[in-house]
C-alpha positions as CSV (number, residue, x, y, z in Angstrom):
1,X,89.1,-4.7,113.3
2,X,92.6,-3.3,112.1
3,X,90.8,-2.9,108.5
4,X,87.4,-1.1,109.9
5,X,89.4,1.2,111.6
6,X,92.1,2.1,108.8
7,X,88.5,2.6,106.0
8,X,87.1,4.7,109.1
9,X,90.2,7.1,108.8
10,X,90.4,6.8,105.1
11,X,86.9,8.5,105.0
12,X,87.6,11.1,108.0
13,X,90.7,12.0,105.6
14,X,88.3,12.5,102.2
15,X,85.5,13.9,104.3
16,X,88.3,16.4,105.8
17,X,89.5,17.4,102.2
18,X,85.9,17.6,101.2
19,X,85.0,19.5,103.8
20,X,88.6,22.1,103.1
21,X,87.7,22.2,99.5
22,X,83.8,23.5,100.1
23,X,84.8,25.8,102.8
24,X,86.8,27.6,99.8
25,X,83.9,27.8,97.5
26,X,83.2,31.7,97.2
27,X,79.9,32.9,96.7
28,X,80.8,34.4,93.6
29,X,80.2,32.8,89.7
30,X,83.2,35.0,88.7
31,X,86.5,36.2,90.0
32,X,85.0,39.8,89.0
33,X,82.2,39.1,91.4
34,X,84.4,37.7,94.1
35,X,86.8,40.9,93.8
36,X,84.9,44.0,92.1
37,X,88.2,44.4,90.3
38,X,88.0,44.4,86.3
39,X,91.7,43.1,85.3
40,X,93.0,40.1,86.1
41,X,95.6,40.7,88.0
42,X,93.6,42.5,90.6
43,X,91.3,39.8,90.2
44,X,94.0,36.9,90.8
45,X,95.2,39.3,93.8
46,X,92.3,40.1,95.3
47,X,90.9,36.3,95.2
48,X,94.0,35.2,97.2
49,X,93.1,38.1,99.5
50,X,89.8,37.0,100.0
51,X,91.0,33.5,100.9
52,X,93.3,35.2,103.5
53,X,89.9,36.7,105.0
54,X,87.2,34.2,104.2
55,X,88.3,31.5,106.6
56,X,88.7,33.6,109.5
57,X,86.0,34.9,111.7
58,X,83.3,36.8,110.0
59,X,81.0,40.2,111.1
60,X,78.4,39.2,113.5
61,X,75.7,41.1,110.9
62,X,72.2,39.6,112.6
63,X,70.2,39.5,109.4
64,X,67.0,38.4,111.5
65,X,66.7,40.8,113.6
66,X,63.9,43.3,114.1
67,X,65.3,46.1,112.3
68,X,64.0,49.6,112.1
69,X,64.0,52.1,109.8
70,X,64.7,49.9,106.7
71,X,61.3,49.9,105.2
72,X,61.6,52.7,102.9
73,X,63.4,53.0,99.4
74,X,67.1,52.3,99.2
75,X,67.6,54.9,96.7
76,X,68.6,58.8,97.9
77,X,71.1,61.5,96.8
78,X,73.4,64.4,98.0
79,X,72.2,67.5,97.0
80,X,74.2,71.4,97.1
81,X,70.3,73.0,96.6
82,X,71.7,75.5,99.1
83,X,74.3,77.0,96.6
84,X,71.8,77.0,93.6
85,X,71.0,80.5,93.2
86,X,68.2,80.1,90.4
87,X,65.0,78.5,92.1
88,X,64.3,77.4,88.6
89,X,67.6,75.3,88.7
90,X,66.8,73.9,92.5
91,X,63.2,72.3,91.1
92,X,65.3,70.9,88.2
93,X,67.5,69.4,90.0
94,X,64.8,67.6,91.8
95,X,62.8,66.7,88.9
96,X,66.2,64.6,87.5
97,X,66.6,62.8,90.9
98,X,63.1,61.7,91.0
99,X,63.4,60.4,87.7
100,X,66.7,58.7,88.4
101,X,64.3,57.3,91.2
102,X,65.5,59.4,94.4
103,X,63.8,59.2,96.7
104,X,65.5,60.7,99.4
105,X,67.9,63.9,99.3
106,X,70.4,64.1,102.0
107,X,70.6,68.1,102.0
108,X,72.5,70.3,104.1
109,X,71.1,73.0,106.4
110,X,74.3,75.0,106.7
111,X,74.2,76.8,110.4
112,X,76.8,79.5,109.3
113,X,74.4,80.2,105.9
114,X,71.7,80.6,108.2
115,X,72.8,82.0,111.5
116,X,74.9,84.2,110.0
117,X,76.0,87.3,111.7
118,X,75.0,86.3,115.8
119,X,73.1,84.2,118.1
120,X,69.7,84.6,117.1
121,X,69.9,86.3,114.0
122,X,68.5,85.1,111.1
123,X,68.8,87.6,108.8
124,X,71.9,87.7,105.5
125,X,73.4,90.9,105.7
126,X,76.8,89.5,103.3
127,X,75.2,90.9,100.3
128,X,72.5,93.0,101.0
129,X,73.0,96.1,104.2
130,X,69.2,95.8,104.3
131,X,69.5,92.0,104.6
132,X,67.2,89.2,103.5
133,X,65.8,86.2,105.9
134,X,68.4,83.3,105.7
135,X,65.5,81.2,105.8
136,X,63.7,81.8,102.7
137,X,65.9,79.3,100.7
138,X,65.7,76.6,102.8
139,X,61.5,77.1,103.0
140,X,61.8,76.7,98.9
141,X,63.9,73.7,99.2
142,X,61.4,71.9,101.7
143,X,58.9,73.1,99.6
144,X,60.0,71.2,96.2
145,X,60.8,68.1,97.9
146,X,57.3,68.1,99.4
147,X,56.3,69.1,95.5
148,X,58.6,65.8,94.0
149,X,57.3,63.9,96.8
150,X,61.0,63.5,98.1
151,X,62.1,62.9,101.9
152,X,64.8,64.8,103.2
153,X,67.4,64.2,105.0
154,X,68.5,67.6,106.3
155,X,72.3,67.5,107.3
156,X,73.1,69.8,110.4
157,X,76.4,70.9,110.4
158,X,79.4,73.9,109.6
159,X,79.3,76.2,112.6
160,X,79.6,80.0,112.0
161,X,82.5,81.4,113.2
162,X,80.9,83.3,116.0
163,X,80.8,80.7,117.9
164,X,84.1,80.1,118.2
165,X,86.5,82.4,119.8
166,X,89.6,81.7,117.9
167,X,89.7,82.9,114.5
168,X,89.0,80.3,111.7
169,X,92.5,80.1,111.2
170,X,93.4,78.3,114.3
171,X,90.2,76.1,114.4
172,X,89.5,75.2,111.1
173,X,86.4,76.2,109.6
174,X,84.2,73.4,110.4
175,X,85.3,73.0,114.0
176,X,82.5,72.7,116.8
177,X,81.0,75.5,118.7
178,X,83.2,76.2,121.9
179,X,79.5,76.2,123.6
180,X,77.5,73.4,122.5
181,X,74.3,74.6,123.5
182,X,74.7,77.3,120.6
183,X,74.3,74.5,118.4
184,X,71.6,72.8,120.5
185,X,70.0,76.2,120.0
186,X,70.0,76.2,116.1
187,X,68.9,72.7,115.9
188,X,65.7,73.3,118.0
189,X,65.4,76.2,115.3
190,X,65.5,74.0,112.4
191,X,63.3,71.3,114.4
192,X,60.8,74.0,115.1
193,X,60.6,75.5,112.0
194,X,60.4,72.9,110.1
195,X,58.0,70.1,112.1
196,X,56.1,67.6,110.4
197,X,57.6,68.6,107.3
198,X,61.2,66.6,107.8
199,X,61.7,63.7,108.9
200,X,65.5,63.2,109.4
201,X,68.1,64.6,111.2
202,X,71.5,64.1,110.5
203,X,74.1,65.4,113.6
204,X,77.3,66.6,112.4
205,X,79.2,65.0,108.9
206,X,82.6,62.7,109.6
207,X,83.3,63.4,113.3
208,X,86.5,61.5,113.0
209,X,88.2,62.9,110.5
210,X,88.8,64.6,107.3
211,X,88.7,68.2,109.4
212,X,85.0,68.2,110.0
213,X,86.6,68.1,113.9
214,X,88.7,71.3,113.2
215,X,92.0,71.4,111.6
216,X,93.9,72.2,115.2
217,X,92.5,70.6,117.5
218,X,92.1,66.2,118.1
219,X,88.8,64.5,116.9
220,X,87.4,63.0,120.1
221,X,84.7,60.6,120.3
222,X,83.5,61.6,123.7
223,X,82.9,65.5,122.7
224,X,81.1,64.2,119.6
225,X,78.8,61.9,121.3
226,X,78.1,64.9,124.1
227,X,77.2,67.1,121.2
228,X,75.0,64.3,119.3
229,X,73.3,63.3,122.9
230,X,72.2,67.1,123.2
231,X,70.8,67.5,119.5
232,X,69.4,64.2,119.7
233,X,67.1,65.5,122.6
234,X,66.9,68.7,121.2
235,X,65.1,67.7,118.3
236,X,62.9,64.9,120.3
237,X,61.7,67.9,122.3
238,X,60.4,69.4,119.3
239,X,59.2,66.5,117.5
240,X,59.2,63.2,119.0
241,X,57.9,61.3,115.7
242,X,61.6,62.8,114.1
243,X,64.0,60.3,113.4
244,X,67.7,61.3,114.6
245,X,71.1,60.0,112.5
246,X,74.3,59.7,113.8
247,X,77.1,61.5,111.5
248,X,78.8,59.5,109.0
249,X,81.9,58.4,109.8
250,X,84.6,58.5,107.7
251,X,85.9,54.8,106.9
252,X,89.9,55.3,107.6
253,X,93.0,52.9,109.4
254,X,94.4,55.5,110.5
255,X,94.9,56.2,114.2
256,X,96.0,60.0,115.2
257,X,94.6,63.0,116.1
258,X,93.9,64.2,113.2
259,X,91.8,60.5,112.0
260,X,90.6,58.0,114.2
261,X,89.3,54.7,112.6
262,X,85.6,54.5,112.3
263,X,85.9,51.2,114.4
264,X,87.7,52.7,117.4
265,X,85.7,55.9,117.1
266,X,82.3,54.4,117.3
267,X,83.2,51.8,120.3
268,X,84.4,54.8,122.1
269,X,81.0,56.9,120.9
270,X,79.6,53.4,122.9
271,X,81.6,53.5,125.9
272,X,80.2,56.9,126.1
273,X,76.9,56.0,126.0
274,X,75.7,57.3,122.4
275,X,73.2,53.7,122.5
276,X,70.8,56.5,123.9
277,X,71.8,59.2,121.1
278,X,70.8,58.0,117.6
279,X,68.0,56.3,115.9
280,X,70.1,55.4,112.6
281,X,73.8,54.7,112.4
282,X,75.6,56.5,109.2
283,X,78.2,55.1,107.6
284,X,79.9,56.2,103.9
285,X,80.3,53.6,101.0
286,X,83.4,54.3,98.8
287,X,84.4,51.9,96.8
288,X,87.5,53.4,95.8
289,X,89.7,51.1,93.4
290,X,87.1,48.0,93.3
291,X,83.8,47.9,92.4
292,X,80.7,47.1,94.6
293,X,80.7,43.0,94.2
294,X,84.0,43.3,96.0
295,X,83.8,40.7,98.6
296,X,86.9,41.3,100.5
297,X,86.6,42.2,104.2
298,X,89.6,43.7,106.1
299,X,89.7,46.1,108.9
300,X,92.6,48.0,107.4
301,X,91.2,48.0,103.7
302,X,88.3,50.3,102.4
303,X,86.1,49.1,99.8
304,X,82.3,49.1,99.9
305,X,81.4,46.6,101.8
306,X,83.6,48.2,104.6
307,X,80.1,49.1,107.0
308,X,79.8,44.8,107.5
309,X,82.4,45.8,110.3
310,X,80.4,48.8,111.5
311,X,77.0,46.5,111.5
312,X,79.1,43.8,113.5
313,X,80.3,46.5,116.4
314,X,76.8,47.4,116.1
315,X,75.8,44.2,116.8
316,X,78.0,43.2,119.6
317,X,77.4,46.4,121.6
318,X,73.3,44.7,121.2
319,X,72.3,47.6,118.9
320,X,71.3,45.1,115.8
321,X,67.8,46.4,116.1
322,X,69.2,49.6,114.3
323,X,69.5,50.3,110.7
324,X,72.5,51.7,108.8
325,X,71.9,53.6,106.3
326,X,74.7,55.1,104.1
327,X,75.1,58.5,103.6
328,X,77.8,58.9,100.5
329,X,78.1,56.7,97.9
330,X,80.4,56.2,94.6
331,X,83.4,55.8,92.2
332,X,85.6,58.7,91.1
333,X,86.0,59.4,87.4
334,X,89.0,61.5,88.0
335,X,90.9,62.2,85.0
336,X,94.5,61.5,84.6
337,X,96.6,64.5,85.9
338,X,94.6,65.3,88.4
339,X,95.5,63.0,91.6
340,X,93.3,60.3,92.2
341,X,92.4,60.7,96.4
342,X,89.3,58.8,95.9
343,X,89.7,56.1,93.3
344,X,89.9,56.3,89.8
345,X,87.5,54.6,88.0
346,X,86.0,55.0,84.2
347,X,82.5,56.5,83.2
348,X,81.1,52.6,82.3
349,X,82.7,51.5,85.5
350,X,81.1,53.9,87.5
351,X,77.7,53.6,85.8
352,X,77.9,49.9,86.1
353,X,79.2,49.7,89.9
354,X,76.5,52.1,91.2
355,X,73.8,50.0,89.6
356,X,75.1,46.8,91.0
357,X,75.6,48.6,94.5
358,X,72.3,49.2,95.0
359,X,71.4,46.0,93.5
360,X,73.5,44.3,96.4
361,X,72.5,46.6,99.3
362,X,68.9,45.0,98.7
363,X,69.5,41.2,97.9
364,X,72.7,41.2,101.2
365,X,72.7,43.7,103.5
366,X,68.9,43.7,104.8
367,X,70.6,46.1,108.0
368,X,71.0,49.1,105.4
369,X,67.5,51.4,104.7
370,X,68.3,54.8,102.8
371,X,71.9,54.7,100.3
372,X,72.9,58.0,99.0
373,X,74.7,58.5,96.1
374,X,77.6,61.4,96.1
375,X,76.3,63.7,94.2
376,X,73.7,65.0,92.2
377,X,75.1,67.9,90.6
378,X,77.1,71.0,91.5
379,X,76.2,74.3,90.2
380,X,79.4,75.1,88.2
381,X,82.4,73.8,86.7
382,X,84.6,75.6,88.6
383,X,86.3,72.7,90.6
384,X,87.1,70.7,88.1
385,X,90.8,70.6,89.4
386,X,89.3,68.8,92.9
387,X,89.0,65.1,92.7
388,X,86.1,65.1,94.8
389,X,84.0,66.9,91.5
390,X,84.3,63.8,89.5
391,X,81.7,61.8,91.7
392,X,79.0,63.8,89.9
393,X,75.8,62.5,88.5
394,X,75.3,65.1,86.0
395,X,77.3,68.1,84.8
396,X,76.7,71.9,86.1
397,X,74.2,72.2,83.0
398,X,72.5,69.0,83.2
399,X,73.5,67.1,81.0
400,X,73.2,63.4,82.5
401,X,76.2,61.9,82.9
402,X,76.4,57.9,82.0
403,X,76.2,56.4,85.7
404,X,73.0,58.9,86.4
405,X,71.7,57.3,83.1
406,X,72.4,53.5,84.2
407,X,70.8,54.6,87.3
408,X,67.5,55.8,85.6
409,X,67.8,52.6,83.2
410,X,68.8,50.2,86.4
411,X,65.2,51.9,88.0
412,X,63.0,50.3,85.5
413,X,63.7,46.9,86.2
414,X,62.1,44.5,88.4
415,X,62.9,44.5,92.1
416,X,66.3,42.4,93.2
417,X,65.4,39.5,95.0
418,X,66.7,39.2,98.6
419,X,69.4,35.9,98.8
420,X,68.3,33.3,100.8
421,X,68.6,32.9,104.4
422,X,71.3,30.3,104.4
423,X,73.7,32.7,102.6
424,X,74.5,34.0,106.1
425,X,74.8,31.1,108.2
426,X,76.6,29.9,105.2
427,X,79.2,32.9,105.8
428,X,79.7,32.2,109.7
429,X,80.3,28.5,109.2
430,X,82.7,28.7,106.7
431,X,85.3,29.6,109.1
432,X,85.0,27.0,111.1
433,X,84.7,24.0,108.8
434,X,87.9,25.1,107.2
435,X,89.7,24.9,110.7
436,X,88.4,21.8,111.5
437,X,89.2,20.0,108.2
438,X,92.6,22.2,108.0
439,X,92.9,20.2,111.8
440,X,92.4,17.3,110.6
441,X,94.7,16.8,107.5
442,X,97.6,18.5,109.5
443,X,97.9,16.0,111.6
444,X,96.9,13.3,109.3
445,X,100.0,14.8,108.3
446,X,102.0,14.9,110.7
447,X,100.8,11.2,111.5
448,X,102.4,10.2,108.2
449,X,105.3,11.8,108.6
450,X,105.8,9.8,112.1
451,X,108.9,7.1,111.4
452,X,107.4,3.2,111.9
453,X,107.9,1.8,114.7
């Protein structure tokens, strides 16, 4: 009996460091796919990170749930159409991103380059005294995307600054309205105008930082979910079939009144009730310093697969049923000498990490529908000093840069297959067969360490 019992615990101990040794296994065939990082010592660093974070609790991410809004093509970019002056140039921008296989354009619909002057005026008096209908542009730009067969997303955002009373100064120039209902107002005008012809609405860009709150005043979750509960109806009124997206929040750790993390902002927008408010969540997908196979997950780290802890709030506030879709996307090419606020990656990095982000948003992360790469194209060189320019697909005169080329390339190819449905599962369990095993060698341990008796 003495002998069953001491080969019974003899194979609980090598079942227990079985069991520790599997719970390890990454799904990764590489350290560079465990950590998106391309030297080794990132890759050596990053892999003793992921440990840190793989055996802990994971993202509730409900990959079988009904989802919405994910049936369309995970492949959309940021356009500037609005500060194209040459119509010829606007058509040939779209003409590249359909070849690059766009086929979404997340535009913006500036209010204060379209309600200029006043409430209810509509006409551009900056550079003409007899004025020219603010509308016209934005007509040709629905117009070619209807022509390239491209859906828009149509960005609502930057108030004029009528509708504040305090000079831009004080505010900031993208502050809110002091009177929501002015903005309420223009986006029933957009709505109206423009029924049946787009789809999506996006309400308001980074909420929670970044500025896009005001410069002088805190960003508050509860204001921002009174404004995007009011549009939200707003354009329902006008168009019921229209589909309504949250703003993109900006993915940041920092907690002031300046930045609020996208975490604590959107359980906030929750306790508010903004359930009600939004048909799509937004969230942005910087990769920063590692590339897209990056498999680290930390709440006070941003890399790409940062929105797995957006999808898990999501989740647990019983929202699954909701896409995300993400509405910036990419690596900075900053040159040296210029500082690096977003990353620094090189031109074949960036080409190959958007390529393989795309190719992971459809074999992982079924939860995600429309991905939109930061940006198409601007129509000049003349912020070449920002960081922020060297996201660009392709340069002021066209010329294709090499990620927009690995993009059109990438296209061709046949379509990613999804990973199997254990990979998840797989991912939750992990956590807690590494606990028990740990539990069981420590105090197998600690039972060895015990002096005889």
């Amino acid at each position: 009996m003495w002998h069953t019992r001491q080969n019974i615990w003899r194979l609980v101990l090598v079942l227990a460091a079985v069991g520790l040794l599997v719970s390890l296994l990454p799904a990764a065939t590489s350290l560079y796919d465990l950590t998106g990082e391309a030297e080794l010592a990132g890759q050596l660093r990053g892999a003793l990170q992921w440990l840190n974070t793989a055996v802990r609790p994971q993202p509730m991410l409900a990959p079988d749930a009904a989802i919405t809004h994910t049936a369309v093509s995970p492949r959309g970019v940021n356009t500037f159409l609005q500060i194209e002056v040459e119509e010829a140039k606007r058509a040939r921008s779209l003409e590249l991103a359909r070849q690059a296989g766009f086929a979404f354009i997340r535009q913006e619909f500036t209010w204060e380059d379209i309600e200029v002057h006043g409430k209810g005026d509509f006409i551009d008096r900056r550079n003409d005294p007899n004025g020219v209908d603010a509308w016209l542009k934005y007509d040709h730009i629905v117009q070619l995307a209807e022509d390239y067969d491209i859906e828009m997303i149509a960005r609502l955002s930057n108030p004029p600054a009528w509708s504040r009373a305090l000079p831009e100064e004080q505010t900031g120039a993208l502050a809110p309205p002091d009177d929501y209902q002015d903005f309420v107002d223009f986006v029933t005008a957009v709505a109206t105008r423009y029924k049946g012809r787009i789809h999506y609405y996006q309400i308001w860009n980074e909420p929670n930082g970044n500025g896009e709150w005001g410069h002088h005043q805190p960003v508050n979750p509860e204001q921002y979910t009174d404004l995007l509960c009011r549009a939200y109806e707003a354009v329902k009124r006008v168009d019921p079939t229209a589909v309504v997206l949250a703003g993109a929040l900006t993915p940041t750790v920092e907690l002031s009144p300046a930045n609020v993390n996208d975490l604590v902002f959107l359980q906030r927008m929750y306790n508010a009730g903004a359930a009600n408010c939004f048909d799509i969540m937004s969230a942005q997908g910087y990769g920063l310093w590692s590339g897209a196979a990056d498999r680290r997950l930390r709440p006070t780290v941003i890399n790409f697969p940062h929105h797995l802890l957006i999808r898990d709030l999501m989740v647990r506030n019983d929202d699954a049923a909701k896409p995300i879709w993400i509405s910036e996307m990419g690596w900075n090419v900053v040159p040296e000498g210029i500082e690096a606020h977003f990353g620094r990656v090189t031109e074949a990095q960036q080409a190959q990490y958007a390529v393989e982000a795309y190719e992971r948003i459809q074999a992982e992360w079924p939860w995600v529908g429309v991905s939109a790469y930061w940006f198409l194209k601007r129509p000049s060189d003349t912020e070449m000093g920002d960081s922020w320019y060297y996201f660009r697909l392709l340069e002021p005169d066209f010329t294709p840069l090499p990620v927009y080329q690995a993009l059109v390339a990438e296209g061709a190819q046949a379509p990613v297959r999804p990973v199997a449905g254990w990979f998840y599962t797989w991912e939750q369990l992990r956590p807690l067969l590494f606990g028990l095993s740990a539990a069981i060698l420590f105090f197998a341990l600690l039972r060895w360490l015990m002096p005889e008796e």
